[in-house]
C-alpha positions in Angstrom: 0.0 0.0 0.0 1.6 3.3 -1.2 1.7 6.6 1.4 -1.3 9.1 0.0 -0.3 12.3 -0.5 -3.5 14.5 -0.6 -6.1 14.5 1.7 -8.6 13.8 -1.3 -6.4 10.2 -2.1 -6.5 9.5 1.7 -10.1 9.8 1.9 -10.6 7.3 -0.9 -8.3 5.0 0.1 -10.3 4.9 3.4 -13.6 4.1 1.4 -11.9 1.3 -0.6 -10.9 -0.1 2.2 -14.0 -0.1 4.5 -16.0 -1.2 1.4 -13.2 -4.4 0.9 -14.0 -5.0 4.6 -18.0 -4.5 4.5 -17.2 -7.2 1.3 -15.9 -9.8 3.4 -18.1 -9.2 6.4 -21.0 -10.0 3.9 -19.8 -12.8 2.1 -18.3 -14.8 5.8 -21.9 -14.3 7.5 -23.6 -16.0 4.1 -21.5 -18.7 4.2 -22.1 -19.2 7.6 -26.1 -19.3 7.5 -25.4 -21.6 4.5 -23.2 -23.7 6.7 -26.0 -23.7 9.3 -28.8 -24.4 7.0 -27.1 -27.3 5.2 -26.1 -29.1 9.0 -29.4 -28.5 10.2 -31.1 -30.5 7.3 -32.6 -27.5 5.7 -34.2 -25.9 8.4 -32.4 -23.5 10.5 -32.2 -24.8 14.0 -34.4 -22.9 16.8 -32.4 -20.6 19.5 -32.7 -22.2 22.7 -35.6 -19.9 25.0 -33.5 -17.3 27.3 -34.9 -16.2 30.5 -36.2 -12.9 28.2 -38.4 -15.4 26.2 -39.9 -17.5 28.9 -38.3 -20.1 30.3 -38.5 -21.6 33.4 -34.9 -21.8 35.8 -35.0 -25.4 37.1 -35.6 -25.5 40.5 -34.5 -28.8 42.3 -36.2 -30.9 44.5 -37.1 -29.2 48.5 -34.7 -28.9 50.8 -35.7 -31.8 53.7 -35.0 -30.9 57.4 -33.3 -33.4 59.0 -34.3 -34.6 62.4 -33.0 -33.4 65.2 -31.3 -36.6 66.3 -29.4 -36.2 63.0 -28.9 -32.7 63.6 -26.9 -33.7 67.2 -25.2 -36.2 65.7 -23.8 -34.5 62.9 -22.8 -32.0 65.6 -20.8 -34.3 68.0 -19.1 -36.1 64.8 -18.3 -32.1 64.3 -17.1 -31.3 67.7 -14.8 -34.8 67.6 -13.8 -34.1 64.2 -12.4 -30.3 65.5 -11.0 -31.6 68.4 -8.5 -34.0 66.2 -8.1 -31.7 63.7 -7.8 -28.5 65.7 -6.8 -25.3 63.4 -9.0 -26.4 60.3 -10.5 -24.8 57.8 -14.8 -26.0 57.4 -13.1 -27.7 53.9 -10.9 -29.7 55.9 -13.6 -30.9 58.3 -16.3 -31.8 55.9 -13.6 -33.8 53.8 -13.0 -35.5 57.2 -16.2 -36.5 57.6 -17.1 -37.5 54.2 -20.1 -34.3 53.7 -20.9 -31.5 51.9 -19.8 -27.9 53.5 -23.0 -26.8 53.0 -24.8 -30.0 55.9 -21.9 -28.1 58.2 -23.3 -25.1 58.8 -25.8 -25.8 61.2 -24.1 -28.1 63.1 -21.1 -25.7 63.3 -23.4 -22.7 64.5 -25.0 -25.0 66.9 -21.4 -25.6 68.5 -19.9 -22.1 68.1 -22.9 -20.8 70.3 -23.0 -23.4 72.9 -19.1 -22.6 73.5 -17.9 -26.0 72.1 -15.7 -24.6 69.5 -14.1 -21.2 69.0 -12.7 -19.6 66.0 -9.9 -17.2 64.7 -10.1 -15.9 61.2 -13.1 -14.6 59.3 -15.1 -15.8 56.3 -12.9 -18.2 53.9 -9.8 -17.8 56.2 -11.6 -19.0 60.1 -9.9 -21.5 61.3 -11.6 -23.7 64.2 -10.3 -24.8 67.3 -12.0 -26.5 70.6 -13.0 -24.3 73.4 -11.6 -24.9 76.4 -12.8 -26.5 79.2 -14.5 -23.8 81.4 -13.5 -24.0 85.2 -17.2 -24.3 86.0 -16.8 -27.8 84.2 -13.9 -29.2 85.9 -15.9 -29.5 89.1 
């Protein structure tokens, strides 16, 4: 491509060159609804429905509450599980006990309040330990 000198020769070889790309633009996007004609067996496959058009998120199945004997043993498996493991992560403990971190939370909030187990850290960091023994418990 040779330098223009004039702005009149600059301004045309702008338009030749937008018109070569507006060309090519053209000709790609036929070939590609040809392309996706001919694999579709003649008729243009349908777009799946987006939320916009009406369909549905789905929703899985309700939640069921566990019992509270499976709530208390979940916990003291918990508690055990911190106290031989003390400094882990809630990662670390459900992969000890072979559950989801999500059936933890309870259980874990259950403890925290009742004093069994204290933590250091915050949010993806906390770190639990056992509390200890209160002297009101040694007696």
């Amino acid at each position: 491509m040779k330098t223009p000198k004039a702005h009149e020769e600059l301004m045309t070889e702008i338009e030749r060159l937008v018109r070569g790309y507006l060309a090519q633009v053209q000709c790609d996007a036929q070939q590609a609804v040809v392309r996706a004609v001919a694999g579709a067996g003649g008729t243009p496959a349908a777009a799946p429905p987006t939320r916009r058009q009406g369909a549905r998120a789905k929703r899985s199945a309700p939640a069921q509450r566990r019992s509270a004997a499976e709530l208390a043993e979940l916990r003291d498996a918990l508690s055990d599980a911190v106290r031989r493991l003390p400094g882990s992560s809630i990662r670390t403990l459900a992969d000890a006990l072979g559950r989801p971190v999500q059936e933890l939370d309870t259980p874990m909030r259950q403890l925290r309040r009742a004093g069994r187990v204290r933590t250091v850290g915050a949010y993806h960091r906390m770190r639990y330990f056992p509390a200890p023994a209160s002297a009101d418990s040694a007696t």
